[in-house]
DRENDO-1510 file (C-alpha; in Angstrom, 1 decimal, always signed):
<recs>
REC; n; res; u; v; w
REC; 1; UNK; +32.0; -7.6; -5.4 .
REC; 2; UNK; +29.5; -7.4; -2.2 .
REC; 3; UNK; +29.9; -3.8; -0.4 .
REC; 4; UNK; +27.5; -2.9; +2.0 .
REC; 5; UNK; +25.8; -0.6; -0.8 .
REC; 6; UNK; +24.7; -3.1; -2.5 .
REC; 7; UNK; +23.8; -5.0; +0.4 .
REC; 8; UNK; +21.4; -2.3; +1.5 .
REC; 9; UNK; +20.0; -2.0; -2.2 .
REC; 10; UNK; +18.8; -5.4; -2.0 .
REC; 11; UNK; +17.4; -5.3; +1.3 .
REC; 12; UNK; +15.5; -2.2; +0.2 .
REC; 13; UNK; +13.9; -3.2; -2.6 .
REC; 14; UNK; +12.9; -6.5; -0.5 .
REC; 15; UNK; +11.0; -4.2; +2.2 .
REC; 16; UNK; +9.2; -2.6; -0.6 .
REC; 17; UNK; +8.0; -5.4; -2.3 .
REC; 18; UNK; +7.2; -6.4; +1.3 .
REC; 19; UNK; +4.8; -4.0; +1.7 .
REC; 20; UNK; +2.1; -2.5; -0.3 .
REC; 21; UNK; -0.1; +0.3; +0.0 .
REC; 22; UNK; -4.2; +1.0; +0.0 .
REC; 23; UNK; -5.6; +4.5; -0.1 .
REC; 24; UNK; -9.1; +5.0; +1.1 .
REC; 25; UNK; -11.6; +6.9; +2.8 .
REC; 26; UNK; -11.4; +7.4; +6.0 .
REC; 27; UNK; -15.4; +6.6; +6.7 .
REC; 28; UNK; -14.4; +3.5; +4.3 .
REC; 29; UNK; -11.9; +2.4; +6.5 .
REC; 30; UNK; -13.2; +3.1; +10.1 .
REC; 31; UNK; -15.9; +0.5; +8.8 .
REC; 32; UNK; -13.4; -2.3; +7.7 .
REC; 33; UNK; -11.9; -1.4; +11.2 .
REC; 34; UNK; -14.9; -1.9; +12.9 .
REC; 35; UNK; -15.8; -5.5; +11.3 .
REC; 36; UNK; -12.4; -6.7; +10.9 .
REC; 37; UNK; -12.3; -6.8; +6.8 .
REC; 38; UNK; -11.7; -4.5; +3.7 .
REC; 39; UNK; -14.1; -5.4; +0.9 .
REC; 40; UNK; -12.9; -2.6; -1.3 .
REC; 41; UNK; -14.0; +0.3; -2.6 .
REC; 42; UNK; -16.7; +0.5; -5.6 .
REC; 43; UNK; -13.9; +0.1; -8.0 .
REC; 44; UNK; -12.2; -2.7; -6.7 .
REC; 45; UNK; -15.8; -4.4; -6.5 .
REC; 46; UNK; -16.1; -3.3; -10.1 .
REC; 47; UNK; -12.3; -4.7; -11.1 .
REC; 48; UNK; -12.7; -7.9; -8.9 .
REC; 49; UNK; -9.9; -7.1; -6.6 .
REC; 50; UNK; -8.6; -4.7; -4.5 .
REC; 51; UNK; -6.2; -2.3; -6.0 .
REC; 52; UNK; -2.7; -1.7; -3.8 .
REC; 53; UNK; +0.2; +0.1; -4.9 .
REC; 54; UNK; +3.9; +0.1; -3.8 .
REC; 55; UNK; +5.5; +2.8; -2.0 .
REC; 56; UNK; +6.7; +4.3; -5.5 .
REC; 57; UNK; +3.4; +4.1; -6.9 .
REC; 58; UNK; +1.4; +5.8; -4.1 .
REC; 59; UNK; +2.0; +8.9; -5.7 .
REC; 60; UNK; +0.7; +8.0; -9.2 .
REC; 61; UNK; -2.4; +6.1; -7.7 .
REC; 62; UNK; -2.8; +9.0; -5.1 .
REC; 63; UNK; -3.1; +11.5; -8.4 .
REC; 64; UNK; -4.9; +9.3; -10.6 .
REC; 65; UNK; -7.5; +8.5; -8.7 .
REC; 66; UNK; -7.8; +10.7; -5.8 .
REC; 67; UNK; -7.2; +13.9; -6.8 .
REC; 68; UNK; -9.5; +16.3; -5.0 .
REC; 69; UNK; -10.4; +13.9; -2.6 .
REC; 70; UNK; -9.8; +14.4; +1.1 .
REC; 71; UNK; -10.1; +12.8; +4.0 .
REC; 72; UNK; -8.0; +9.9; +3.4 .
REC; 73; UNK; -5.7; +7.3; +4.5 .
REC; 74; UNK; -2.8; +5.6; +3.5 .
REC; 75; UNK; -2.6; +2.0; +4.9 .
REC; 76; UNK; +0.4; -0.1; +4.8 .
REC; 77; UNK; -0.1; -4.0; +4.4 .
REC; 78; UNK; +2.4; -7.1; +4.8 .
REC; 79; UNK; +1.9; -9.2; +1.6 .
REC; 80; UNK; +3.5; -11.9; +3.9 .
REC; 81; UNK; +0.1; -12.4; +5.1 .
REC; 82; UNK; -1.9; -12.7; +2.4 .
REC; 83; UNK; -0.7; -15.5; +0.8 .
REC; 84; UNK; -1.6; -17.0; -2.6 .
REC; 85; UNK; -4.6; -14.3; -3.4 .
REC; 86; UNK; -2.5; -11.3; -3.7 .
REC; 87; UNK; -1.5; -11.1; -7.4 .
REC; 88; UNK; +1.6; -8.9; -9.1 .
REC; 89; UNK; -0.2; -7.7; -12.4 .
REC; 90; UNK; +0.7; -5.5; -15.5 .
REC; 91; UNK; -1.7; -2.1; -15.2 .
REC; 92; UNK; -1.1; +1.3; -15.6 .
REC; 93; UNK; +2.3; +2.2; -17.7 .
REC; 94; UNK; +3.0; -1.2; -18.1 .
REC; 95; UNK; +4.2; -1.7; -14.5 .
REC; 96; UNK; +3.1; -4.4; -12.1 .
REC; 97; UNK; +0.7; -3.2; -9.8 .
REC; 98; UNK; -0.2; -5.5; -6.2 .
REC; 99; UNK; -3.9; -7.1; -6.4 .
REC; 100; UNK; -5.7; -8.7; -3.7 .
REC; 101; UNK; -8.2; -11.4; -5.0 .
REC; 102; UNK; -9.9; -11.7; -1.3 .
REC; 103; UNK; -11.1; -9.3; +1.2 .
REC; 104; UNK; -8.3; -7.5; +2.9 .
REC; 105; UNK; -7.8; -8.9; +7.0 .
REC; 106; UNK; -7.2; -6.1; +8.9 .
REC; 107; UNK; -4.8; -7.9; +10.4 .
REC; 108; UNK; -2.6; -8.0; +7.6 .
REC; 109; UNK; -3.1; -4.1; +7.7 .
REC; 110; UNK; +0.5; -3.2; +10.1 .
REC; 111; UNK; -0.3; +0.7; +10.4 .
REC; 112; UNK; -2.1; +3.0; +8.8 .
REC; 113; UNK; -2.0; +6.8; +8.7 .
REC; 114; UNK; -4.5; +10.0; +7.6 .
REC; 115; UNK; -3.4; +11.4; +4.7 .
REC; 116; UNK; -3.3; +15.3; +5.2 .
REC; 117; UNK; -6.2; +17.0; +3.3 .
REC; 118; UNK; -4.2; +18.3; -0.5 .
REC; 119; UNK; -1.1; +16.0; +0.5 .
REC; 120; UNK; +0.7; +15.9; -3.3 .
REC; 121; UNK; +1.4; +12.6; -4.6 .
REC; 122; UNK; +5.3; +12.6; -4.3 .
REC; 123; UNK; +4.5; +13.4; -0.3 .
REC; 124; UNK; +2.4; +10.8; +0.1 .
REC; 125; UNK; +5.0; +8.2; -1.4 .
REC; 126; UNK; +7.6; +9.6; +1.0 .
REC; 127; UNK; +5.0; +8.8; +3.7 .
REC; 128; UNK; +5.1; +5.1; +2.5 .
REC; 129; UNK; +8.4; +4.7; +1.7 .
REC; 130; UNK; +9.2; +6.4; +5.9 .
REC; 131; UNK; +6.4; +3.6; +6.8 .
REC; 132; UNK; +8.2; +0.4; +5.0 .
REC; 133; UNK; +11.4; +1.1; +5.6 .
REC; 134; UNK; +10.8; +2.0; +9.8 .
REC; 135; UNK; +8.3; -1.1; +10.0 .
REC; 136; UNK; +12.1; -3.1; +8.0 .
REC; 137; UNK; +13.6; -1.8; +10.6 .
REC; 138; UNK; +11.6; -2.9; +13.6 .
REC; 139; UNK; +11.7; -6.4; +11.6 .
REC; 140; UNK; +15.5; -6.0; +12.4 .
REC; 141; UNK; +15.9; -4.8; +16.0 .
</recs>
């Protein structure tokens, strides 16, 4: 039976697959602003891709490999525009993780927003999850 409950599960877990996430410096980033394109950070150069995360693995990636770090900032992309390079692959836990084979457009980047300095993980997944799901929204209005 179709209730609206399950209605609204569906189209959740559609937006966050429709979206996924990219910490990074801000200095990092205000450069990839400036010229238009992400090349990644020194480990995606190392891994060969850029490393993303969904909305519920911000948090993880945000502890992992962040911790300490500040000045940051959490960008939301649309996977919708970046076509055949970005990749849905088996990492950490055994879960698949978003990776972008190309440099990242910045106009596949729909907003992104500074991540208050000592922001816990679980906080920063909330800010993702708010992001995705008003961005859905917008999609709808």
């Amino acid at each position: 039976m179709l209730t609206c409950t399950n209605v609204l599960a569906v189209k959740y877990a559609s937006l966050m697959q429709r979206y996924v996430f990219k910490i990074a410096g801000t200095d990092e980033w205000a450069e990839a602003e400036a010229s238009g394109n992400y090349s990644g950070s020194p480990d995606d150069a190392r891994d060969g891709f850029i490393h993303f995360s969904s909305a519920a693995q911000v948090a993880g990636t945000l502890t992992k490999h962040f911790a300490g770090r500040n000045a940051l900032v959490l960008a939301c992309v649309d996977t919708a525009r970046l076509g055949d390079d970005l990749k849905w692959e088996v990492s950490r836990g055994g879960k698949a993780f978003p990776h972008l084979y190309a440099d990242l457009p910045m106009s596949a980047v729909v907003r992104s927003l500074p991540i208050p300095d000592g922001t816990p993980g679980a906080l920063a997944a909330d800010m993702a999850e708010m992001m995705a799901a008003k961005l859905g929204a917008e999609d709808v209005s």
